[in-house]
N, CA and C atoms as an extended XYZ file, in Angstrom:
195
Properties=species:S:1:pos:R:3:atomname:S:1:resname:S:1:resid:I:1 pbc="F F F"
N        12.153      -22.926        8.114 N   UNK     1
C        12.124      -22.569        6.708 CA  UNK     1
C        13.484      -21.997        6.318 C   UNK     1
N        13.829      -22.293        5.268 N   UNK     2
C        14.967      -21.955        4.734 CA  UNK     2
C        14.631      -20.706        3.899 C   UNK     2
N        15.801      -19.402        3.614 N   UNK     3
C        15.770      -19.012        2.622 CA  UNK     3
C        16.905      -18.606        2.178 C   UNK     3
N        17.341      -18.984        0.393 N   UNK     4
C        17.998      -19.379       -0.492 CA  UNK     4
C        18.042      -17.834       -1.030 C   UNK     4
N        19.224      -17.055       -1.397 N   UNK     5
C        19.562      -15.867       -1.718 CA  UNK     5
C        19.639      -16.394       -3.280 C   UNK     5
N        19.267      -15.817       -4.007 N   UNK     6
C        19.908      -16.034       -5.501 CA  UNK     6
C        19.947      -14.848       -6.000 C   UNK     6
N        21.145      -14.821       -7.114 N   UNK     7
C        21.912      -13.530       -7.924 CA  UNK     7
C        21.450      -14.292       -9.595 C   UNK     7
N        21.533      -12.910      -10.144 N   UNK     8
C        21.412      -13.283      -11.842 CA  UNK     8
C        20.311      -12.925      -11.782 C   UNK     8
N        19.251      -11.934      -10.996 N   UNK     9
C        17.981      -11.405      -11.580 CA  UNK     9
C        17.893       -9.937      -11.355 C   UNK     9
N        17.120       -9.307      -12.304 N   UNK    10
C        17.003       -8.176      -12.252 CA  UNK    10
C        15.189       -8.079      -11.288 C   UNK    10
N        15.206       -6.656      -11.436 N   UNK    11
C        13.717       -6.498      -10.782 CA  UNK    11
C        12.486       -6.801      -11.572 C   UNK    11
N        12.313       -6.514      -12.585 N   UNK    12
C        11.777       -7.539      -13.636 CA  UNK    12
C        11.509       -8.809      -13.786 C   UNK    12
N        12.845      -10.014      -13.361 N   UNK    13
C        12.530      -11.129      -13.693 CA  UNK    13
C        12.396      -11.524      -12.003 C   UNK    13
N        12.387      -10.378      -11.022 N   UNK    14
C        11.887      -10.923       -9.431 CA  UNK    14
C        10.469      -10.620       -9.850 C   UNK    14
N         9.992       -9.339      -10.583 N   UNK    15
C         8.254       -9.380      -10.779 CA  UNK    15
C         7.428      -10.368      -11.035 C   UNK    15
N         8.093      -11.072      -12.500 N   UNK    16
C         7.570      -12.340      -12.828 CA  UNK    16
C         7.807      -13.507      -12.111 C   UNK    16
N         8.546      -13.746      -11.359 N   UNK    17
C         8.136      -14.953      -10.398 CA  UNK    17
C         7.784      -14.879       -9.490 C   UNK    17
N         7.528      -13.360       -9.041 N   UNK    18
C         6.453      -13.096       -7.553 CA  UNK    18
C         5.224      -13.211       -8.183 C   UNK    18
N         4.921      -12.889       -9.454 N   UNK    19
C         3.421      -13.275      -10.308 CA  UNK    19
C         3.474      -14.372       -9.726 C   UNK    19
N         4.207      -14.831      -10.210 N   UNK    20
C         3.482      -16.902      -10.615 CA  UNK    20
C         3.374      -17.469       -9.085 C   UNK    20
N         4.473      -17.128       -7.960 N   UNK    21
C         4.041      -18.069       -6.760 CA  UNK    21
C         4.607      -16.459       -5.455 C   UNK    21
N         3.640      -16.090       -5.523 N   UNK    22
C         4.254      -14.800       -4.611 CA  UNK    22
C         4.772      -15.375       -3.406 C   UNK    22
N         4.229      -16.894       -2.471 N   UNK    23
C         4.004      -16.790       -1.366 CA  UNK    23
C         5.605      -17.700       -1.263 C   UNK    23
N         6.446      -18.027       -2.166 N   UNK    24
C         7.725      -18.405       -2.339 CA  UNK    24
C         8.811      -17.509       -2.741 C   UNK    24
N         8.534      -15.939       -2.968 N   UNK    25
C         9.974      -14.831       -2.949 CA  UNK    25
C        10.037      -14.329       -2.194 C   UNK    25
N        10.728      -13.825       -2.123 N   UNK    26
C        11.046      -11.814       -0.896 CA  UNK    26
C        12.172      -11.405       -1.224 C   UNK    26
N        11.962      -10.374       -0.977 N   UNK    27
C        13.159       -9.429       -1.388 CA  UNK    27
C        13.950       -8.845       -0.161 C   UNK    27
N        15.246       -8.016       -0.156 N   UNK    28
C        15.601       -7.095        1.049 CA  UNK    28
C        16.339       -5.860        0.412 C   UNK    28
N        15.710       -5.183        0.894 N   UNK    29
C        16.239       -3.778        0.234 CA  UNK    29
C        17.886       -3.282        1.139 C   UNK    29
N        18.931       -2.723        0.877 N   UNK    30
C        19.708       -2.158        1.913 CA  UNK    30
C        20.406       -1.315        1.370 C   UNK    30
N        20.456       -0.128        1.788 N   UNK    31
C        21.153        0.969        1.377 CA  UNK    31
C        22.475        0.828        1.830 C   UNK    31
N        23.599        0.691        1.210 N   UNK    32
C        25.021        0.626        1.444 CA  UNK    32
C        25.778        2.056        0.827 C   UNK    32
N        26.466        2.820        1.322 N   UNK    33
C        27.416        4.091        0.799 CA  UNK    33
C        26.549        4.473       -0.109 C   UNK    33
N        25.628        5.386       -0.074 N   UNK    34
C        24.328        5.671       -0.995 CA  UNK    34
C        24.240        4.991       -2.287 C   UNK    34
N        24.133        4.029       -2.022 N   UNK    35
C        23.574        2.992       -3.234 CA  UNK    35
C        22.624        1.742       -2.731 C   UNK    35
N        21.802        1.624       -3.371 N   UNK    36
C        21.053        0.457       -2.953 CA  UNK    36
C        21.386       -0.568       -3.610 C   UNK    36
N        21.148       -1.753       -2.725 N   UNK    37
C        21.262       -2.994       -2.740 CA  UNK    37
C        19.797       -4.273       -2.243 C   UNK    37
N        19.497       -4.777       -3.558 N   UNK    38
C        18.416       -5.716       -2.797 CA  UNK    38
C        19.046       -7.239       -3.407 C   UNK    38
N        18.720       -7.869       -2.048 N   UNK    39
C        18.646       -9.274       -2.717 CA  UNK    39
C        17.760       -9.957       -2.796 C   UNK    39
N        17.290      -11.023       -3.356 N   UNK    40
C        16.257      -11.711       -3.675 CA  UNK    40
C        16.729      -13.072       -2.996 C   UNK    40
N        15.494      -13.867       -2.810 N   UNK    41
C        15.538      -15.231       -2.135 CA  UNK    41
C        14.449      -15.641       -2.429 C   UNK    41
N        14.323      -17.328       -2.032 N   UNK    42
C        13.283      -18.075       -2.719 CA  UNK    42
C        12.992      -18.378       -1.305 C   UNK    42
N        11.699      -19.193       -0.859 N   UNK    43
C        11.708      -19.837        0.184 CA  UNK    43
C        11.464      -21.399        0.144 C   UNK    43
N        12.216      -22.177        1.343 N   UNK    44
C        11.859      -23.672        0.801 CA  UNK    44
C        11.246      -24.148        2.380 C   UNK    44
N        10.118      -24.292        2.419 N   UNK    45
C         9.409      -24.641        3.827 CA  UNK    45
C         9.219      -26.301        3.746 C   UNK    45
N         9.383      -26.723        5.099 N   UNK    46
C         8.983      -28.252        5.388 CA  UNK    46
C        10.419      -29.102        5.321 C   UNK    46
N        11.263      -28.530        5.154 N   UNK    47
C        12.692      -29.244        5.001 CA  UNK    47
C        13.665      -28.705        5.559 C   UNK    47
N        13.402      -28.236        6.979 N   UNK    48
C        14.191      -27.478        8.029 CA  UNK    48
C        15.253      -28.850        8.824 C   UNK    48
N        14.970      -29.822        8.359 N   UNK    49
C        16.388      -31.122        8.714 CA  UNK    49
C        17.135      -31.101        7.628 C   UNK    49
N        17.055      -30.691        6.195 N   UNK    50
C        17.664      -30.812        5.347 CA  UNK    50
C        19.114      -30.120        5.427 C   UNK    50
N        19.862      -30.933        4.658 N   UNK    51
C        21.186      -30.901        4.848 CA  UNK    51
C        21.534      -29.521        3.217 C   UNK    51
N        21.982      -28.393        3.537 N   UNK    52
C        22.025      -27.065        2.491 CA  UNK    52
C        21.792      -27.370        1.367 C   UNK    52
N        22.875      -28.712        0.743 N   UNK    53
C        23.161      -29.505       -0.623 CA  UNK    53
C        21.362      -29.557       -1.460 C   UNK    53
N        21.149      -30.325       -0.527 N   UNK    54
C        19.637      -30.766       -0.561 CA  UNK    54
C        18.805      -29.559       -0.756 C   UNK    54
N        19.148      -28.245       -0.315 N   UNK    55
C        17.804      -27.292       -0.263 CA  UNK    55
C        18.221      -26.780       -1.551 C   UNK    55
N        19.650      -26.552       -2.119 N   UNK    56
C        20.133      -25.812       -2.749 CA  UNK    56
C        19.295      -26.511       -4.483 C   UNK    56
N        19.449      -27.924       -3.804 N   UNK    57
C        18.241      -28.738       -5.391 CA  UNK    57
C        17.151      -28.162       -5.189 C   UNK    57
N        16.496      -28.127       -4.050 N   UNK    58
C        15.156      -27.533       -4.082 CA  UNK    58
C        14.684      -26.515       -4.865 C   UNK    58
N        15.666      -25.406       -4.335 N   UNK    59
C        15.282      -24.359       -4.814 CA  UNK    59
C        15.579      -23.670       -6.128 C   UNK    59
N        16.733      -24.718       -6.833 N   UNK    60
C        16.828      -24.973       -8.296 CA  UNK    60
C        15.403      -25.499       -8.953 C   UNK    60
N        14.969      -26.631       -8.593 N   UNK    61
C        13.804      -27.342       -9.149 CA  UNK    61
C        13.041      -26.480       -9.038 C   UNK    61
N        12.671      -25.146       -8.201 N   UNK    62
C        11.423      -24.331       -8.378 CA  UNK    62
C        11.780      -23.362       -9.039 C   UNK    62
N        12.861      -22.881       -8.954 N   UNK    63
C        13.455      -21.759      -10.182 CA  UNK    63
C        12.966      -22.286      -11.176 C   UNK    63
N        13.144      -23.445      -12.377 N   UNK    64
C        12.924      -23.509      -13.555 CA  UNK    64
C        11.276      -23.933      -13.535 C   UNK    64
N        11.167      -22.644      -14.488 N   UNK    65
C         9.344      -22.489      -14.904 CA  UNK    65
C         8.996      -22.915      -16.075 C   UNK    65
């Protein structure tokens, strides 16, 4: 399984798309020089031969709701 980091969301718009398909986000929390840092990622399962290019469509095509 792949997972795809994406930037441009706040915690808000990670809420609403953990609504709609929870079992496709996650998050990672990390505290850096007392500040936190989370990133968000999508997951793309069943396409572990896929070549990045290819996942990187994937996980575009499930971004748009």
């Amino acid at each position: 399984m792949w997972k795809v980091r994406f930037l441009g969301i706040d915690k808000n718009g990670y809420t609403f798309l953990k609504e709609i398909k929870d079992d496709l986000f996650s998050s990672e929390s990390h505290d850096i020089n007392d500040s936190n840092f989370i990133e968000y990622f999508i997951h793309v399962a069943d396409h572990d031969e896929e070549e990045a290019t290819k996942i990187l469509e994937i996980a575009e095509k499930e971004l748009r709701i």
